[in-house]
C-alpha positions in Angstrom: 119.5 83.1 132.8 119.7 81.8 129.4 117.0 79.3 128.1 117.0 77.4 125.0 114.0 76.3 123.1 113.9 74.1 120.4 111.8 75.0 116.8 111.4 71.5 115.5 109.3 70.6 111.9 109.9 70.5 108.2 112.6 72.2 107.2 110.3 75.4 105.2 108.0 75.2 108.4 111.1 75.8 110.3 112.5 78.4 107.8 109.4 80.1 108.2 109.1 80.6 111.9 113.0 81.6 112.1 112.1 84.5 109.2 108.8 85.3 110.9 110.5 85.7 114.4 113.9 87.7 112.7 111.5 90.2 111.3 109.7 90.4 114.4 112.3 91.7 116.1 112.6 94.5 113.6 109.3 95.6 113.7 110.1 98.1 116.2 113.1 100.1 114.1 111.4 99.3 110.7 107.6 98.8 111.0 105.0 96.3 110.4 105.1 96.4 107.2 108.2 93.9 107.1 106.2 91.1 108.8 105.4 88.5 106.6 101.8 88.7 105.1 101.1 85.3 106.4 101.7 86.2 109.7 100.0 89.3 109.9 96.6 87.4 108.3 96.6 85.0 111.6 96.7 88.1 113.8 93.2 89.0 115.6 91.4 92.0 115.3 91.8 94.8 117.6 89.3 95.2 120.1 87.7 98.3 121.4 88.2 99.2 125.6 85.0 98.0 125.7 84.9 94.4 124.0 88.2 94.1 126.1 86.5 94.8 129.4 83.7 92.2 128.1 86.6 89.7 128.2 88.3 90.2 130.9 85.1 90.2 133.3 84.6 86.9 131.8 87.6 85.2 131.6 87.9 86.4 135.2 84.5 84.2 136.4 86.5 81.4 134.3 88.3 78.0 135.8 92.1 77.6 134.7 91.1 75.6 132.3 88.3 78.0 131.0 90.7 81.1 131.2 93.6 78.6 129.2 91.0 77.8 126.6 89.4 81.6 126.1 93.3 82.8 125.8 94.0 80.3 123.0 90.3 80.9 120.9 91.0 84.6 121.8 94.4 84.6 119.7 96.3 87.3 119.6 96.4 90.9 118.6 99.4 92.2 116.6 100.5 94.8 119.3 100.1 92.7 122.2 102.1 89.6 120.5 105.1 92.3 119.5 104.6 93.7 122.9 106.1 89.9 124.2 108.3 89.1 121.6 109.9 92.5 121.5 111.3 91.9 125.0 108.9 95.2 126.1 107.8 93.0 128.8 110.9 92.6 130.7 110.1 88.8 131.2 112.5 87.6 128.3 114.5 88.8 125.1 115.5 86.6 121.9 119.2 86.6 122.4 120.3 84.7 119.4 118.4 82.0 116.7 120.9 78.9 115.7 120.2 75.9 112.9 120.9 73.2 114.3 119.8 71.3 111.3 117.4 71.9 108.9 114.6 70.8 111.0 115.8 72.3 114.1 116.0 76.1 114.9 117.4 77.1 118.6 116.0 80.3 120.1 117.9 81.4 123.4 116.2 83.4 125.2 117.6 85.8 128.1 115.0 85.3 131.0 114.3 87.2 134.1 112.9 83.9 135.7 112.4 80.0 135.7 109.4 79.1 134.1 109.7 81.4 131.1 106.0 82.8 129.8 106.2 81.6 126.2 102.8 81.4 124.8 103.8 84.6 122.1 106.7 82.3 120.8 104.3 79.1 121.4 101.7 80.8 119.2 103.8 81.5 116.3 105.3 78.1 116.2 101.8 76.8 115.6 101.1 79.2 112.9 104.3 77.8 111.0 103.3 74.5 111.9 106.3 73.8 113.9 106.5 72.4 117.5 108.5 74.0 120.2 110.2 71.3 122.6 112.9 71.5 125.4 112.4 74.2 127.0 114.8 74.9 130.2 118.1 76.9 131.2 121.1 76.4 130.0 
């Protein structure tokens, strides 16, 4: 099914996230090295087997709420974000990126289900400091 998601915010915060995700998708023939510096500042650090353990026993003992709130504090790690956004997961792909005007980017996605896991995409949005709206199938 295809779901489209809207990238709504100042045109250059808009710009950015539509570079930043583009590139993304490149990582994988070309490296990290084309990912814009900005982004990969707002990565986390990796963690060994061991602080990841320490987590996960944690956020296990945790309410919804308190798993929700450890994932966003937690951030993300560079591999595990290109891991989603790549398409790796099976769960959804980035089938095409539209302006619609300068302050509104479409992102279709090609999903294998209804609701659509988009925390990676929501995550990037808010490090551009745009907001993603709309979500639902086409």
């Amino acid at each position: 099914m295809i779901v489209e998601i809207h990238a709504k915010g100042r045109a250059a915060d808009v710009t950015a996230f539509g570079e930043a995700l583009t590139l993304a998708l490149r990582v994988e023939a070309e490296g990290v090295e084309v990912l814009p510096e900005w982004l990969r500042q707002e990565f986390t650090p990796p963690s060994t087997l061991e602080e990841k353990s320490r987590w996960l026993d944690q956020w296990r003992k945790e309410s919804a709420e308190g798993q929700a709130r450890m994932e966003r504090e937690r951030g993300w790690d560079m591999p595990n974000w290109l891991y989603w956004i790549s398409g790796e997961s099976g769960l959804w792909t980035v089938e095409n990126l539209v302006r619609r005007d300068e302050e509104t980017l479409a992102i279709s996605l090609n999903a294998a289900d209804w609701p659509v896991p988009v925390a990676a995409l929501e995550w990037l949005a808010e490090r551009a400091g745009v907001a993603l709206g709309e979500v639902g199938p086409r």
